[in-house]
C-alpha positions, 0 to 999 in steps of 0.5 A: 503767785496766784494759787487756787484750788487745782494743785497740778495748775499752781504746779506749772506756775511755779515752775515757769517761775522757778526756771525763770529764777534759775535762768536769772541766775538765782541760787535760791529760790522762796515761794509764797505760802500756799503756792501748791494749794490755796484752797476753799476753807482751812479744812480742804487741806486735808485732801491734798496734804501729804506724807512727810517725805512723799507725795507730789509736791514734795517731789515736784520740790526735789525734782526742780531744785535738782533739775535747776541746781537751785535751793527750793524753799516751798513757803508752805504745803500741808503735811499730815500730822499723827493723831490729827486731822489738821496739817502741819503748814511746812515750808520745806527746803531743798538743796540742790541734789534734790534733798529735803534738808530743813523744814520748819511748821508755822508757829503762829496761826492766823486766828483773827477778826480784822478791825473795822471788817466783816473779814475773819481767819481761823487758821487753827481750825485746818493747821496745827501749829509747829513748836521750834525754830529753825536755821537752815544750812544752804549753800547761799547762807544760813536762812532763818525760816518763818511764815507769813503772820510769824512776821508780827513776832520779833522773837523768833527772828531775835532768836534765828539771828542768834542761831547764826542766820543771815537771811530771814526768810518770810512766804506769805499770803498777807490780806490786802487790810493789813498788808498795806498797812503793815506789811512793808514796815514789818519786813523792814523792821525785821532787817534793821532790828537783827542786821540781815537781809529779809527775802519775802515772796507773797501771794497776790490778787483775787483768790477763788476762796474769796480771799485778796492777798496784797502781793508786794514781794520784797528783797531788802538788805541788812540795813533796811533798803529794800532791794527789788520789790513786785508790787502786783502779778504774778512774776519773780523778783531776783537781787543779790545779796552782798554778805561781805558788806552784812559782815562789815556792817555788823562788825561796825555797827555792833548792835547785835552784841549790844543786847542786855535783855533776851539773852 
């Protein structure tokens, strides 16, 4: 996706894509981080973000999953937060009957001078940033949920692999500077290191704040072999994933019960 600043609009991009997924024969569907709003400055948020357990988007949510008898991953939305005038970035999972069933807050805040440019991002100054990690249960498999510069951080997946996830999932609005440096490379990393399949959508193109994302989703197995992938455009990307081999690979290639630190 390319998100922009009029929620309705980025709305009606995500559905045709959602319906073009269920038609595909998607079971799960992850979109970017952002994908309801991209919006100005870390500050907008605060006009369009909602009530845990109501308002529009999270309804638009509810109402596709169970319309197209699909898991919704929504990558992320702004949600208030008590005592606070930034939101939490929420990506929020929705099972088929429409149930909000998981949500994980983005831990790590993208507060950052890019090297060698005239490009910064402080995410805290709109966003607060989530404490726990988060495995959720879908009818597909057991789904590790992450955020985008969460990505540079091996363990927290170390520790959703170790919570039984077999899917890692990555929404993501990555700058076209670091993505072509490090996106790919990281989201292979991180399926080679815990033996899982890394399902990552992204924005990409030019954005109205001024900002360029670097696109490239990606499905890559277990073993590090990207699967299908979108470099540029708006569109969706659909591979299916083979837990019977994930399984046997494991059972062969035990690397997982070979850790001596971290435990």
């Amino acid at each position: 996706m390319t998100s922009g600043t009029a929620v309705a609009q980025n709305l009606a991009t995500a559905q045709r894509l959602l319906e073009r997924a269920a038609r595909g024969g998607a079971q799960l569907a992850l979109l970017p981080e952002n994908f309801a709003f991209m919006g100005r400055s870390e500050a907008d948020k605060r006009a369009i973000a909602e009530v845990a357990g109501a308002g529009p988007i999270q309804a638009f949510l509810a109402e596709q999953a169970r319309q197209l008898h699909l898991t919704v991953v929504g990558g992320t939305l702004p949600l208030r937060v008590d005592g606070e005038a930034r939101c939490a970035a929420a990506s929020l999972v929705f099972d088929p009957d429409g149930r909000c069933s998981a949500r994980y807050d983005k831990i790590h805040l993208f507060d950052v001078d890019l090297p060698g440019r005239e490009e910064g991002y402080r995410e805290s100054a709109g966003t607060v940033a989530g404490h726990t990690v988060v495995v959720a249960e879908t009818p597909l498999a057991r789904v590790g949920l992450s955020v985008c510069y969460d990505l540079r951080f091996p363990e927290l997946y170390r520790r959703m692999t170790a919570a039984g996830a077999t899917v890692l999932l990555v929404p993501s609005a990555f700058t076209v500077p670091t993505g072509e440096a490090h996106w790919e490379v990281l989201l292979r990393a991180r399926a080679i290191e815990n033996l899982c399949f890394v399902v990552a959508a992204a924005q990409w193109g030019s954005h109205e704040n001024g900002r360029a994302t670097y696109g490239h989703s990606l499905v890559i197995d277990h073993w590090g072999q990207v699967l299908e992938r979108l470099p540029a455009g708006e569109g969706v990307v659909l591979a299916d994933l083979d837990f019977e081999r994930q399984a046997a690979v494991r059972a062969g290639f035990p690397a997982l019960n070979h850790r001596v630190l971290g435990h």
